[in-house]
ZAMARGU-4260 file (C-alpha; in steps of 0.2 Angstrom, whole numbers, plus 5000, padded with zeros to 4 digits):
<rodrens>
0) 5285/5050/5182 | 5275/5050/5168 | 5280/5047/5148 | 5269/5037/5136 | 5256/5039/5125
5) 5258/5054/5116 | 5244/5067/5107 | 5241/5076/5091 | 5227/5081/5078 | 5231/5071/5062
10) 5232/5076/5045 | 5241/5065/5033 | 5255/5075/5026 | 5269/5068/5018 | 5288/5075/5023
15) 5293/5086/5005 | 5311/5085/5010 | 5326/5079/4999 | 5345/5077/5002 | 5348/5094/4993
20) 5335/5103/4998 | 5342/5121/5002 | 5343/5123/5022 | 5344/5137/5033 | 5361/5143/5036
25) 5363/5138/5054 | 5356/5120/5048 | 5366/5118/5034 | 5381/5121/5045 | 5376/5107/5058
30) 5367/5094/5049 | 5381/5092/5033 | 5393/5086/5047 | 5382/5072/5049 | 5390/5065/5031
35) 5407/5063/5039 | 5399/5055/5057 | 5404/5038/5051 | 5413/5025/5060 | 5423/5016/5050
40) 5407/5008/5039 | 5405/5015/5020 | 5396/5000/5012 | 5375/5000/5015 | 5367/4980/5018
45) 5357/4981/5001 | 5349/4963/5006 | 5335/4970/5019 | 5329/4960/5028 | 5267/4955/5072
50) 5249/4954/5072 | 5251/4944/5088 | 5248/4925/5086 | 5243/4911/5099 | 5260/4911/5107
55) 5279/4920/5106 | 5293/4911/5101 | 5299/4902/5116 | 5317/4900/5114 | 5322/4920/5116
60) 5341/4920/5116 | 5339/4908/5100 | 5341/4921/5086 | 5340/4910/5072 | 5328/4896/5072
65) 5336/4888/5059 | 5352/4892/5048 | 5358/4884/5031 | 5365/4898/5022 | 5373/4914/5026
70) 5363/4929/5026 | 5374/4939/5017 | 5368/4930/5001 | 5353/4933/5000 | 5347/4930/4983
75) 5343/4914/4972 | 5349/4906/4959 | 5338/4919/4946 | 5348/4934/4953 | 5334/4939/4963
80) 5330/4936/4983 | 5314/4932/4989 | 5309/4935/5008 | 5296/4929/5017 | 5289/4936/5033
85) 5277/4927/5044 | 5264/4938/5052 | 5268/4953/5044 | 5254/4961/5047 | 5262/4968/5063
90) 5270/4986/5064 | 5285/4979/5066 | 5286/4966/5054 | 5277/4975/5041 | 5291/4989/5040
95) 5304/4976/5035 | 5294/4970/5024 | 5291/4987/5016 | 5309/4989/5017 | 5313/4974/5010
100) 5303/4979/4992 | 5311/4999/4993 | 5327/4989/4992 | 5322/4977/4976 | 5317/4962/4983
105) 5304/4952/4980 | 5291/4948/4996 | 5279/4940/5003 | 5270/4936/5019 | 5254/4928/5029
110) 5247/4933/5045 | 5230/4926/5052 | 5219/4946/5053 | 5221/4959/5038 | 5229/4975/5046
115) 5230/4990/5037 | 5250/4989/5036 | 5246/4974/5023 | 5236/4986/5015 | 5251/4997/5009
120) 5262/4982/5006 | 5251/4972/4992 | 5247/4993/4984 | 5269/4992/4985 | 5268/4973/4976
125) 5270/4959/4989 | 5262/4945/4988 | 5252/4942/5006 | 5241/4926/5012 | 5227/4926/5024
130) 5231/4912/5036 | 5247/4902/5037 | 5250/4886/5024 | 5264/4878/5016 | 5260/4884/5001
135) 5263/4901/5004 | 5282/4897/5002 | 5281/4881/4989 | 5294/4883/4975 | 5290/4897/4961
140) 5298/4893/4944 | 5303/4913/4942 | 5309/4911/4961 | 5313/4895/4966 | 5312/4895/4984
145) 5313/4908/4996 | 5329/4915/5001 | 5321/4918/5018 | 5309/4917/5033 | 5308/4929/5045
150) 5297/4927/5059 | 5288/4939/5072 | 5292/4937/5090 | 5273/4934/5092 | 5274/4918/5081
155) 5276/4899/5088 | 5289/4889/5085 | 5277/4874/5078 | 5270/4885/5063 | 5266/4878/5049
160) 5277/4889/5037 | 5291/4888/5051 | 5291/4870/5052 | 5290/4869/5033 | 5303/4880/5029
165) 5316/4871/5041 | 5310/4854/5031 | 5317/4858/5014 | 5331/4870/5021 | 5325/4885/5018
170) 5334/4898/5034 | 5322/4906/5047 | 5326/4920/5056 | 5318/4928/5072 | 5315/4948/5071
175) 5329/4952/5080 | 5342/4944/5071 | 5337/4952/5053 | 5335/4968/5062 | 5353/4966/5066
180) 5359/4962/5050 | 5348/4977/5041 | 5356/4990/5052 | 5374/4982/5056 | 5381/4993/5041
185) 5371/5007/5045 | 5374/5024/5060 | 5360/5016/5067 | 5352/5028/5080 | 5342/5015/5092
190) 5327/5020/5102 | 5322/5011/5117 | 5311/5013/5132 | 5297/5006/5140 | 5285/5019/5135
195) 5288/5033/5123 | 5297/5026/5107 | 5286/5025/5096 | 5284/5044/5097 | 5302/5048/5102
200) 5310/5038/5086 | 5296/5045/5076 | 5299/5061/5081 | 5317/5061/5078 | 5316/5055/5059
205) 5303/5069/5056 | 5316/5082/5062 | 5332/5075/5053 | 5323/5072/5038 | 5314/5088/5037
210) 5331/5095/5040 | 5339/5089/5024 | 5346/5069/5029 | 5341/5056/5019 | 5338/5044/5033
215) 5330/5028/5035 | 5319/5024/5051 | 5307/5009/5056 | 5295/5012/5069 | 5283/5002/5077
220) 5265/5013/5074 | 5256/5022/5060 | 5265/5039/5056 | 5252/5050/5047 | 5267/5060/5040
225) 5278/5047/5033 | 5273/5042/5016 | 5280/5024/5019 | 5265/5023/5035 | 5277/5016/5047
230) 5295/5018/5040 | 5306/5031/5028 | 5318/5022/5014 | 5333/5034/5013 | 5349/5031/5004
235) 5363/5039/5020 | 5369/5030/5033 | 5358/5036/5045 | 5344/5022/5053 | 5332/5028/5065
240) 5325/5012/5074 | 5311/5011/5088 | 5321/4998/5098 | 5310/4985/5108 | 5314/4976/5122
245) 5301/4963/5120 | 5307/4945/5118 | 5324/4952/5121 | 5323/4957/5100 | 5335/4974/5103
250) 5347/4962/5109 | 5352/4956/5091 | 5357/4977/5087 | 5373/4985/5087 | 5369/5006/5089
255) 5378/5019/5085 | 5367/5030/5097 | 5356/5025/5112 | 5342/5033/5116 | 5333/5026/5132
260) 5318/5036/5136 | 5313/5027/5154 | 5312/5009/5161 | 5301/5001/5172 | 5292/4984/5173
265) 5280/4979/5158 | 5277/4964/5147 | 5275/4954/5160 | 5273/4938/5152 | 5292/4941/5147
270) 5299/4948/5162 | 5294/4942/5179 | 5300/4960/5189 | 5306/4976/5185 | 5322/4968/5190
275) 5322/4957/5174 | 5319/4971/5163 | 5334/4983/5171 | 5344/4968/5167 | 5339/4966/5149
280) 5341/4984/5147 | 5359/4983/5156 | 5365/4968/5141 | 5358/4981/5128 | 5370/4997/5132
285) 5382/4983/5131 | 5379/4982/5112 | 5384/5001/5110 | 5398/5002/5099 | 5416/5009/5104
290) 5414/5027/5105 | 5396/5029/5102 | 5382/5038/5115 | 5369/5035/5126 | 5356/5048/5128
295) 5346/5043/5145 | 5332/5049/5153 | 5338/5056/5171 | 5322/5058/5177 | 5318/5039/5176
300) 5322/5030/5190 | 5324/5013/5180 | 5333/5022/5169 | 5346/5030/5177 | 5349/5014/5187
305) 5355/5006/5171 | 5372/5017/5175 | 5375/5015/5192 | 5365/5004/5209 | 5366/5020/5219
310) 5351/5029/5218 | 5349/5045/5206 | 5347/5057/5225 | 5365/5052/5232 | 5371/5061/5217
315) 5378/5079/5216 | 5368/5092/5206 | 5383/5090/5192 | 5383/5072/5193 | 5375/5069/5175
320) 5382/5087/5167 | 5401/5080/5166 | 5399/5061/5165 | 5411/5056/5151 | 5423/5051/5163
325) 5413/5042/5172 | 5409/5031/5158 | 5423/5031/5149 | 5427/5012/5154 | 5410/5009/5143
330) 5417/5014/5128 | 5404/5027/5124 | 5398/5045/5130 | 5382/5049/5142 | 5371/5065/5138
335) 5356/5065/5150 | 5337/5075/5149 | 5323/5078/5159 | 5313/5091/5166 | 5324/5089/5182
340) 5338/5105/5183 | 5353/5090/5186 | 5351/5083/5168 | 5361/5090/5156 | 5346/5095/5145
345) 5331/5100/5153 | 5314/5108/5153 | 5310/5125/5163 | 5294/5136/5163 | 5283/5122/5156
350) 5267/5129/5151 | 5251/5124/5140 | 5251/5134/5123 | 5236/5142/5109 | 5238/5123/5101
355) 5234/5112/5113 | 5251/5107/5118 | 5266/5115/5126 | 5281/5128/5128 | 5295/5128/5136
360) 5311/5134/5139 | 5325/5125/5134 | 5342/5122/5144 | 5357/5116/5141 | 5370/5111/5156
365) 5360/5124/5168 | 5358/5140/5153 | 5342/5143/5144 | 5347/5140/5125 | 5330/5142/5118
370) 5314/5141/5118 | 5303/5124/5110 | 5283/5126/5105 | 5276/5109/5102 | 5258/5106/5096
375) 5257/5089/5107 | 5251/5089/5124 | 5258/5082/5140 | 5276/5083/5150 | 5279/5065/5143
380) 5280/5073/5127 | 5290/5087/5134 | 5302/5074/5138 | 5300/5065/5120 | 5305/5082/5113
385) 5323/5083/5125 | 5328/5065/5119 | 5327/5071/5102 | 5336/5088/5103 | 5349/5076/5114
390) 5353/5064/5100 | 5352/5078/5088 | 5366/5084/5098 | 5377/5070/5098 | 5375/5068/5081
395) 5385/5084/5078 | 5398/5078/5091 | 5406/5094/5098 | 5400/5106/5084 | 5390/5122/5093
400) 5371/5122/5090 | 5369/5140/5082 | 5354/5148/5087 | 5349/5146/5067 | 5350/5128/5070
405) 5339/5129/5085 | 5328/5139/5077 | 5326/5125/5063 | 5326/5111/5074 | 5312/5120/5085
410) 5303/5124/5069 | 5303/5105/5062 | 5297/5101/5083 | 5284/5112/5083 | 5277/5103/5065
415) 5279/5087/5072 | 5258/5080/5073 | 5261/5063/5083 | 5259/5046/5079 | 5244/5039/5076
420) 5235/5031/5090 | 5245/5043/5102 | 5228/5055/5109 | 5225/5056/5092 | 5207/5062/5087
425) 5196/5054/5079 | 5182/5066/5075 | 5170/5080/5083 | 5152/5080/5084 | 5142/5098/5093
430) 5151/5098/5108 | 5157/5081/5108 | 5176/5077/5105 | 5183/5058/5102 | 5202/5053/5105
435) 5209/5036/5105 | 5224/5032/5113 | 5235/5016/5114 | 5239/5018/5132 | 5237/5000/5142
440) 5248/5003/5156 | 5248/5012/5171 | 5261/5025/5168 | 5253/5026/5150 | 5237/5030/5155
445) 5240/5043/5170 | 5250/5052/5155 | 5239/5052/5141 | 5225/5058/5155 | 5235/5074/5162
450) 5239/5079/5141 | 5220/5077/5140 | 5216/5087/5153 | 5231/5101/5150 | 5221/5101/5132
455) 5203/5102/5138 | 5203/5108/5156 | 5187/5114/5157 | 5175/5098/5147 | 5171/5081/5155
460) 5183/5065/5152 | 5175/5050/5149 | 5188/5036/5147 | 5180/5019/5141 | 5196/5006/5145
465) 5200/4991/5136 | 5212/4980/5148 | 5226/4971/5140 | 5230/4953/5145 | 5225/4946/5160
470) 5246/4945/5166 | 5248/4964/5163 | 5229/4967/5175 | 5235/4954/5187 | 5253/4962/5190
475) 5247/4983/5191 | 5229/4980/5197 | 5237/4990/5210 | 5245/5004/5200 | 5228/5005/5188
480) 5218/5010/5203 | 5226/5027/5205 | 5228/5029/5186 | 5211/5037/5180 | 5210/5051/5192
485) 5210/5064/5180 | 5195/5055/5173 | 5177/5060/5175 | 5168/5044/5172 | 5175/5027/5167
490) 5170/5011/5159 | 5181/4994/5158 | 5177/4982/5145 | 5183/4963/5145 | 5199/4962/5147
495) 5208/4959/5128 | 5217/4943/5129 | 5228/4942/5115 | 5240/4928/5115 | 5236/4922/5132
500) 5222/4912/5142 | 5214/4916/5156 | 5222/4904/5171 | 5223/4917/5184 | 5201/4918/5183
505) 5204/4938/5182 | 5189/4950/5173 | 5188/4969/5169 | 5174/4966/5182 | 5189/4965/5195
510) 5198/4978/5190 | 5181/4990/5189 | 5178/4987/5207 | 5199/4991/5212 | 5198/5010/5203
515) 5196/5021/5217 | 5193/5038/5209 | 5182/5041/5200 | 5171/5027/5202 | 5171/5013/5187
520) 5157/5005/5177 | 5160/4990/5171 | 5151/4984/5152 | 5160/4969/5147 | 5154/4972/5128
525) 5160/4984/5117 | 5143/4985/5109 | 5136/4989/5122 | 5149/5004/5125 | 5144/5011/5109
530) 5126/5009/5112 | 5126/5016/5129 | 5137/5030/5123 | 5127/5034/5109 | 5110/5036/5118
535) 5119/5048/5131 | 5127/5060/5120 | 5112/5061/5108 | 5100/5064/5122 | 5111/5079/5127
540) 5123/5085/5111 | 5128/5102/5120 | 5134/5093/5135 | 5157/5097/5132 | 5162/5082/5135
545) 5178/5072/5128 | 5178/5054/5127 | 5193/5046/5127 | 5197/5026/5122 | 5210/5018/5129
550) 5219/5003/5125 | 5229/4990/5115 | 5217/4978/5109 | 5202/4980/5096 | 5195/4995/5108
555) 5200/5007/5094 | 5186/5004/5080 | 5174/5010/5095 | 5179/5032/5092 | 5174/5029/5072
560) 5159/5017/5076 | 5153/5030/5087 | 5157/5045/5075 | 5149/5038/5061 | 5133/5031/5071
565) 5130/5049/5080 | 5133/5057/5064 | 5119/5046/5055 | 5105/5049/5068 | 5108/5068/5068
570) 5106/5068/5050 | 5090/5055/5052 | 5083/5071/5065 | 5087/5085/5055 | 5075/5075/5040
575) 5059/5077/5052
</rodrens>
């Protein structure tokens, strides 16, 4: 099965919608329901609340690292509170600290690299620190002290701001913990998955918000279509979250709404099988709240055996169609999608459309109830697409979708442009295309591969392949040899280590030599990528060809290196 990365042409465009914007008919009908689908919470927490570092935080079921006061009182003895947030230069951290300022508090934060999230934080009016110090956090006389650490999952437990913080009793908080307290007064709509939710979450608080609700969403990626970059500030109840399983951090929420979008075994360096990460996965349907909803991805084996050990082809065809009363013991309702015809939303007549991406007919407990047009590429986004119209539906409850509605819904779908990083193109040059992709696992990259050749079917793909921590090569060399078959030609750099060291002597050498089909070079340098790139295109620029970068390291500033340099020399050419 295959669900990942995720593709789109990017133009940045911001979401015009507010809360009383008029609405189709159909739309109005459904979507003013969601004002009255509350459960029994009114007040909003007005107290908001990584790059990755050296090492995580060790002690993961410890949500606070340190607790002198409550969190509820957030503010100091000025009337005004003060966070700080340690490496938030990360897409996860960074959005809380957006947050944080929509919300009126005063923030700051360090992190070792400049990302371009801190970019829109110090335009928005946070103070940020290159590098970690005491100082960042020493008493202000407007401020006093802060109110509050938060921490990425990412950072160690012995950093200097941690260990400072704890010294003159200042509270540190790990991610998951704040992101509990942000959303616990909120309908939050959670969005898990091993792959996929970045794009799923994202794609749902496109829709809803283009329809008219006044939501507020944190994802964990660059959105070129939400003004805020990575998160939307809205004043309902609504909270739309990328939920992430690493370091256990979705563990510290209480959803409204589940949406799982498949399971199977990755960060390795956290879980030592696939076993580990069903179990984590199991704790966090526990943390739905009474009468709330999972939406699950039936097609996905790890998935569907977070509901039951039997394996999804001992079940009936209607198994998943009628399953509230099977789960009626876990407090909560089941709705299930896939392209499978046995979930209870699924896909039929799949098949490439003009944009690039895909049509297909929409069906709901076995009858077709429409017909979805999306401008991304690939059955993982088909899938990404279901989840959405899913939770969509059990945010109405048992209201009908009118076809007005689905019309609507479809419409705002078929607008959706992706999340940046997800097959997003970088540029064209003659008849050379560039796409980068943050695909660094094997499901993840056979996915993003099939969208590029549904897209392209008739140009060459050359995929230049950044591996990601030696752990991850180690534990799927196996599974990366089958995974670039859709591939023409392939190059793997050195592998990106990111927070770990080498102690199991593996190189992207090793890997090169496992890839079976096609054939893989290995060039250790990304220099030397770009130079041996360049040189071939130039030599022949009416070769079609789509060149395709892959990976969760620094592998993206390769596609606009190489843009720009084969830009230059034409111009240099075209002067003779």
């Amino acid at each position: 099965m295959e669900i990942p990365a995720q593709s789109a042409s990017f133009k940045s465009v911001h979401i015009p919608v507010k809360s009383h914007q008029k609405l189709p008919s159909g739309a109005q009908n459904l979507f003013s329901s969601l004002h009255f689908r509350r459960i029994g919470r009114t007040d909003h927490f007005k107290s908001s609340a990584s790059t990755q570092a050296e090492k995580r935080v060790s002690d993961s079921s410890d949500h606070t690292l340190k607790m002198t006061q409550p969190l509820s009182n957030p503010k100091n003895q000025n009337g005004q509170g003060w966070v700080h947030f340690v490496g938030v230069g990360g897409c996860g951290l960074s959005a809380l600290a957006m947050l944080a300022l929509k919300q009126g508090m005063e923030v700051s934060g360090s992190d070792i690299v400049w990302s371009s999230f801190m970019d829109g934080l110090q335009e928005s009016g946070a103070r940020l620190y290159l590098g970690h110090s005491e100082s960042n956090i020493h008493r202000n006389d407007r401020l006093g002290l802060p109110n509050s650490i938060v921490v990425s999952s990412a950072i160690p437990p012995d950093n200097v701001e941690i260990v400072y913080a704890k010294s003159i009793g200042v509270p540190v908080y790990k991610r998951d913990y704040w992101l509990g307290k942000v959303t616990e007064h909120h309908d939050l709509i959670a969005v898990s998955g091993t792959h996929g939710k970045s794009t799923t979450a994202t794609m749902l608080a496109y829709v809803l918000s283009a329809m008219g609700v006044d939501l507020t969403a944190i994802v964990g990626a660059h959105v070129p279509q939400f003004q805020g970059g990575n998160m939307i500030a809205g004043r309902e109840q609504t909270f739309v979250l990328e939920a992430d399983e690493y370091d256990g951090c979705f563990l510290g929420l209480s959803p409204y709404i589940t949406v799982i979008t498949n399971v199977e075994w990755e960060h390795v360096d956290i879980f030592q099988d696939e076993e580990a990460v069903i179990n984590t996965f199991r704790r966090f349907l526990k943390k739905i709240r009474l009468g709330g909803h999972l939406i699950l991805c039936g097609d996905s084996e790890g998935a569907y055996s977070l509901l039951h050990h039997a394996r999804r082809e001992c079940l009936s065809d209607s198994a998943l169609w009628i399953p509230n009363s099977q789960l009626a013991s876990a407090g909560y309702r089941l709705s299930t999608f896939g392209i499978s015809d046995f979930n209870e939303w699924h896909a039929s007549s799949i098949r490439p459309n003009l944009q690039g991406g895909s049509d297909y007919v929409l069906y709901h407990r076995g009858r077709p109830v429409g017909d979805i047009s999306l401008q991304l590429a690939g059955a993982h986004n088909v899938l990404n697409s279901l989840a959405v119209i899913a939770t969509i539906k059990a945010l109405v409850s048992d209201q009908k979708l009118t076809a007005d509605a689905l019309n609507s819904l479809g419409l705002h779908l078929n607008n959706f442009m992706g999340v940046s990083r997800r097959f997003q193109m970088i540029g064209k040059i003659n008849e050379c295309r560039i796409y980068d992709d943050y695909a660094h696992h094997p499901t993840e990259v056979r996915a993003v591969l099939q969208a590029a050749r549904q897209k392209f079917p008739s140009m060459a793909l050359w995929v230049i392949f950044q591996p990601h921590t030696f752990s991850r090569i180690v534990a799927f060399k196996k599974d990366f040899a089958y995974a670039f078959s859709d591939a023409d030609r392939v190059v793997i750099t050195e592998i990106y280590a990111a927070r770990e060291t080498n102690t199991w002597n593996v190189t992207g050498r090793d890997l090169a030599s496992s890839i079976i089909r096609p054939s893989a070079k290995y060039i250790p340098s990304l220099e030397d990528v770009v130079e041996k790139l360049i040189l071939e295109i130039f030599i022949n620029p009416n070769q079609k060809v789509v060149v395709l970068t892959l990976g969760a390291g620094d592998i993206s500033t390769i596609g606009p290196r190489l843009l720009h340099e084969l830009r230059e020399k034409s111009v240099d050419t075209s002067n003779y």
